[in-house]
C-alpha positions as CSV (number, residue, x, y, z in Angstrom):
1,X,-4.0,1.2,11.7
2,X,-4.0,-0.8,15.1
3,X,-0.5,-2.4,14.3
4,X,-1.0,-5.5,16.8
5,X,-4.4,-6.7,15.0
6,X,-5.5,-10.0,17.6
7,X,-7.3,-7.4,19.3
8,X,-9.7,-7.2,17.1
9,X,-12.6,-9.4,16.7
10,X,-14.2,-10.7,13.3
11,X,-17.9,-9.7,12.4
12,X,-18.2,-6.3,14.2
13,X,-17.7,-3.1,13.3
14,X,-14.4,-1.1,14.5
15,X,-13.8,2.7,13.9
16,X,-10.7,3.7,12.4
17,X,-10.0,7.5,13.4
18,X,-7.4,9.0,10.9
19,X,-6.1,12.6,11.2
20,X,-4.8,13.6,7.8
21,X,-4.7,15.2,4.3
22,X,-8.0,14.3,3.3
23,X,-11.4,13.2,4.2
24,X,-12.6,9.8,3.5
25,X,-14.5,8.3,0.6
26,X,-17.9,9.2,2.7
27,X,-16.7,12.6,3.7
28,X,-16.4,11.8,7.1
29,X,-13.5,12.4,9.4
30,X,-14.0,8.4,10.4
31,X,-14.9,5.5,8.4
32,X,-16.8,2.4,9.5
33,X,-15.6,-0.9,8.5
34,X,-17.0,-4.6,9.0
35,X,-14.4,-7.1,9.8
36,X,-15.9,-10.2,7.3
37,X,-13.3,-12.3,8.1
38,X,-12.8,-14.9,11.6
39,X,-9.6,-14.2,13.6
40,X,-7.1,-16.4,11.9
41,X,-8.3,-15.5,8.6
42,X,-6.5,-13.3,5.8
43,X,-8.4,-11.8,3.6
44,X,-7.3,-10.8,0.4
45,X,-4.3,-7.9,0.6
46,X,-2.8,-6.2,-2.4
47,X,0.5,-4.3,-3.7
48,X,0.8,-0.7,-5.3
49,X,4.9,-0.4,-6.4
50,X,5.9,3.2,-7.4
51,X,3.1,5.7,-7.7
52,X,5.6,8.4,-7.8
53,X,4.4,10.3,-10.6
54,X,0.9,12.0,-12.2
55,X,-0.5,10.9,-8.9
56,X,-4.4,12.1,-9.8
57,X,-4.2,11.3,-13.0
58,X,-2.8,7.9,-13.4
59,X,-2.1,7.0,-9.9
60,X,-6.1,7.5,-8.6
61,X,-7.4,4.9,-11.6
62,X,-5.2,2.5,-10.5
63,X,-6.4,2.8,-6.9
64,X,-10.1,3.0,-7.9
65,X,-9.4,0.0,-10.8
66,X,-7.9,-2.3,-7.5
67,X,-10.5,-1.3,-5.2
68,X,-13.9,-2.2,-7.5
69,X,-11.8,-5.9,-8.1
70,X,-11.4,-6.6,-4.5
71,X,-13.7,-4.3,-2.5
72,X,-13.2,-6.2,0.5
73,X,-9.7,-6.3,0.5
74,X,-8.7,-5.7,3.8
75,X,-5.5,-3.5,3.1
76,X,-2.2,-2.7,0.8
77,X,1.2,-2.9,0.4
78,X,3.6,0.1,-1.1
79,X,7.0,-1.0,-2.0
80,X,8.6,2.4,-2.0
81,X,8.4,5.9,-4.4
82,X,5.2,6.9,-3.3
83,X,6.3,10.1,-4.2
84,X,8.5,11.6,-6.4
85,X,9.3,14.6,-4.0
86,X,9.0,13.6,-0.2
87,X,9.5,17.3,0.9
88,X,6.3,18.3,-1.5
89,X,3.5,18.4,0.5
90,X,1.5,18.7,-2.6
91,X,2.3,15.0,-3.7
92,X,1.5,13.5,-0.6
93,X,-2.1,15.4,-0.3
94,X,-2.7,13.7,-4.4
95,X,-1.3,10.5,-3.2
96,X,-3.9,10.7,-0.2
97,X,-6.3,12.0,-2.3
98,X,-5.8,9.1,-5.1
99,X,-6.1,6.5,-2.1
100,X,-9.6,7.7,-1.5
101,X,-10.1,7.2,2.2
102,X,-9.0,3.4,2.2
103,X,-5.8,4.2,3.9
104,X,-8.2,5.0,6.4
105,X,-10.7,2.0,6.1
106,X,-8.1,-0.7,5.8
107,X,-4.6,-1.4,6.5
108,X,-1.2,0.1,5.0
109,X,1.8,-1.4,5.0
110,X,4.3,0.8,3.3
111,X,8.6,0.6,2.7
112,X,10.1,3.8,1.6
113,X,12.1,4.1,-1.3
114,X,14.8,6.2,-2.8
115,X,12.1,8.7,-3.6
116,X,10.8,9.3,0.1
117,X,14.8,10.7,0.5
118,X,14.2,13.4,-2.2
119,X,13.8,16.6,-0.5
120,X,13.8,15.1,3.1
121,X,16.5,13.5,3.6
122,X,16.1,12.2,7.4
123,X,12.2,11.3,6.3
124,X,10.5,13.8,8.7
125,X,7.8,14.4,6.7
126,X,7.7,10.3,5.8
127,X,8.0,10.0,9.7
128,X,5.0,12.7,10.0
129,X,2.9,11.0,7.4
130,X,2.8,7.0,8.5
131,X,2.2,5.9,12.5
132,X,4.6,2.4,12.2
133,X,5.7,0.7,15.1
134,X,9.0,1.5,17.0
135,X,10.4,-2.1,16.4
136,X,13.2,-2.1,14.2
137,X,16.8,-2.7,14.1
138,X,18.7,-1.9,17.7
139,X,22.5,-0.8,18.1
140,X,24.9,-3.1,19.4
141,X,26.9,-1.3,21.9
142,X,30.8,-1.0,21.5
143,X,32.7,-4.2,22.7
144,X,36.0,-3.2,22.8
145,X,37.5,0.4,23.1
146,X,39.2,0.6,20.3
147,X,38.7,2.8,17.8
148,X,36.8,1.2,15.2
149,X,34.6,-0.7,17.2
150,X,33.5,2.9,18.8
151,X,33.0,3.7,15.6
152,X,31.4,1.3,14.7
153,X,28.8,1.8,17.9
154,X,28.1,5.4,16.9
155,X,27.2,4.8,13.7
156,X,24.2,2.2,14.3
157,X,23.1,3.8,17.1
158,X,22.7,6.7,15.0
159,X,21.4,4.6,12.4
160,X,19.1,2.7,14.7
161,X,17.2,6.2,15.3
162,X,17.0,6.5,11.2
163,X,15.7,3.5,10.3
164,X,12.6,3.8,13.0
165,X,9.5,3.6,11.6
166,X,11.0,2.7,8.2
167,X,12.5,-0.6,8.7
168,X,9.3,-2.5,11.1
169,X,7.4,-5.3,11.3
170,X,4.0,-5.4,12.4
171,X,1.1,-8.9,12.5
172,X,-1.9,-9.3,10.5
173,X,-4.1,-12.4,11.2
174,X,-0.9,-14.7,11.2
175,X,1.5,-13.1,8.6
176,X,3.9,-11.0,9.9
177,X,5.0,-8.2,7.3
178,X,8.7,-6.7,7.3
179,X,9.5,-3.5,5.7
180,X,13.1,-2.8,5.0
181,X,15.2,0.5,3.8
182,X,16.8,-0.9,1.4
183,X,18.7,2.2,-0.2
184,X,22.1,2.9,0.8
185,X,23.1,5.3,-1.7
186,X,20.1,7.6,-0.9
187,X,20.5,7.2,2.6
188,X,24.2,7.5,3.1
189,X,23.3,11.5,4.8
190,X,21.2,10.0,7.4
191,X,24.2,7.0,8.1
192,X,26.6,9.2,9.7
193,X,26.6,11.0,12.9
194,X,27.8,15.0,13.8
195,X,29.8,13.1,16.3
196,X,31.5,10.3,14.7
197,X,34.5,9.0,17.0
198,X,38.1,9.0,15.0
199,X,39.1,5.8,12.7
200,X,42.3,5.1,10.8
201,X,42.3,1.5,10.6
202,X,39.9,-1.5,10.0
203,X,37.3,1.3,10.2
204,X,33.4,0.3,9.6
205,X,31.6,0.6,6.1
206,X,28.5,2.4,7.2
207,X,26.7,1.0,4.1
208,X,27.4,-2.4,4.9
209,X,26.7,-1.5,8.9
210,X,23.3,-0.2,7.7
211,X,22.2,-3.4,5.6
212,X,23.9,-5.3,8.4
213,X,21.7,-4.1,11.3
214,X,18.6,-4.4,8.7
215,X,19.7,-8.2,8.1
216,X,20.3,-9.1,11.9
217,X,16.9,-7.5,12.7
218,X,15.5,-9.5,10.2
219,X,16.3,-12.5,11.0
220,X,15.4,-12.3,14.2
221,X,12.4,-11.2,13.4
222,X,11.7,-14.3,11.4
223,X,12.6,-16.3,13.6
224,X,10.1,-14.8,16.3
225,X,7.7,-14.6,13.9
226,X,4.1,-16.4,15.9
227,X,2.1,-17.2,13.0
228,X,2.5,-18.8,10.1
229,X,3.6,-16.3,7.2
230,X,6.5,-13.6,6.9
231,X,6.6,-11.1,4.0
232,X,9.6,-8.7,3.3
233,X,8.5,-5.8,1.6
234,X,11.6,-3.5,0.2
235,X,11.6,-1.1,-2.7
236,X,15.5,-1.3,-4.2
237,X,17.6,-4.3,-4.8
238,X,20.5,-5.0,-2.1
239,X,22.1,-7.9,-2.8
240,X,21.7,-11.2,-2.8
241,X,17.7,-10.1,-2.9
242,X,15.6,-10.0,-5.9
243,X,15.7,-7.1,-8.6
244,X,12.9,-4.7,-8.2
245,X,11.0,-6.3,-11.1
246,X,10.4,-9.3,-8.6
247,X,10.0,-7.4,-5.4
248,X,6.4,-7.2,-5.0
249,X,4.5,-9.9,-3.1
250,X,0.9,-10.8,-2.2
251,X,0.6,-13.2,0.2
252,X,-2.7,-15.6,1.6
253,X,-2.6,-18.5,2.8
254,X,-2.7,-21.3,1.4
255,X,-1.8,-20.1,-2.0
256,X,1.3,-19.3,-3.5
257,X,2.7,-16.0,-3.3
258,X,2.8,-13.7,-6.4
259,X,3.4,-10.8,-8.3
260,X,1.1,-8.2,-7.7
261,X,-0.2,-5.2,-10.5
262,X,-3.2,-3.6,-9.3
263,X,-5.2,-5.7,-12.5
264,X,-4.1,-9.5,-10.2
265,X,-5.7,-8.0,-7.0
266,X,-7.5,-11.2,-5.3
């Protein structure tokens, strides 16, 4: 996925090259796509939420059920559990397999969830799997010398390297999507540092640091957003934000954004 998309150019045909678990839908190692939509269009994008489990057997109908409705959507969003074991090789090859060579024809935006921790706890093999740009959350560097503010440093700039490639934005044809790691329980192993400087008092909450840096990011993000759309995709609840019943989104513009099953594609 070229994750800066104005450099492509509506009407021709661009070669996406994918190097992965499967082959495409043709059986070729690249697939051929015609962009049918002018530079400032949309085009119609939809959302999977947890495929997780009986990935060939449930998960694949879904995908192929989505596809025939809206066989010119131009990609997808995943709001987390992909998986149900991230360490499983297995499951990700059936997850590829069930996506049928459109996660190499057309775009993939995808936020892990509490499932992409299970067996992988620092996301190597979620890190391994998905090419997302290196744009997240930053560490703000100690102010002070006291102890809890150099605490406080070392644990988001160890949590800046976790969240790469998991919390990212990246620009579609004006919209700007924004995934977010949203866990904290699941993600509290990859929060702390081998290194942590001593604290005794008025010491950080590196679950609160880690939704902090997430939130900062974010709205800076926003705010430097160039077109004209912004859509937060995030598997789990963290409050204030929506339950996970009402986190999934498909946006175009120019209509209201809503809930998306694979059945309301388009």
């Amino acid at each position: 996925m070229d994750p800066d998309h104005r450099t492509l150019q509506g009407g021709l045909v661009h070669q996406y090259a994918a190097a992965g678990f499967i082959e495409n839908r043709k059986g070729d190692s690249t697939t051929s796509k015609t962009l049918e939509y002018a530079v400032g269009d949309f085009g119609d994008f939809g959302d999977f939420g947890d495929a997780q489990n009986e990935l060939s057997s449930k998960w694949a109908p879904v995908v192929k059920q989505a596809y025939e409705r809206c066989p010119d959507a131009v990609g997808s969003v995943n709001t987390g559990d992909l998986v149900n074991t991230s360490g499983d090789d297995s499951e990700w090859r059936d997850w590829f397999g069930a996506m049928d060579g459109y996660s190499q024809a057309t775009n993939l935006i995808a936020a892990p969830g509490n499932h992409e921790y299970a067996g992988d706890t620092f996301r190597k093999k979620w890190k391994a799997t998905f090419e997302y740009p290196d744009n997240g959350p930053r560490a703000i560097p100690a102010r002070d010398d006291t102890p809890a503010e150099r605490q406080r440093a070392a644990y988001e700039a160890h949590m800046a390297e976790a969240l790469a490639e998991t919390a990212y934005h990246t620009d579609y044809q004006g919209v700007r999507f924004l995934s977010l790691n949203a866990g904290t329980g699941d993600a509290r192993q990859s929060m702390t540092p081998d290194d942590l400087p001593a604290c005794s008092e008025g010491c950080p909450d590196p679950a609160r640091l880690w939704l902090d840096m997430q939130g900062r990011w974010l709205d800076a993000a926003v705010e430097d957003n160039p077109g004209k759309w912004a859509v937060a995709v995030f598997h789990r609840r963290s409050s204030p934000a929506p339950r996970a019943a009402t986190r999934r989104r498909c946006a175009t513009p120019g209509s209201p954004c809503s809930k998306a099953a694979a059945s309301t594609w388009c």
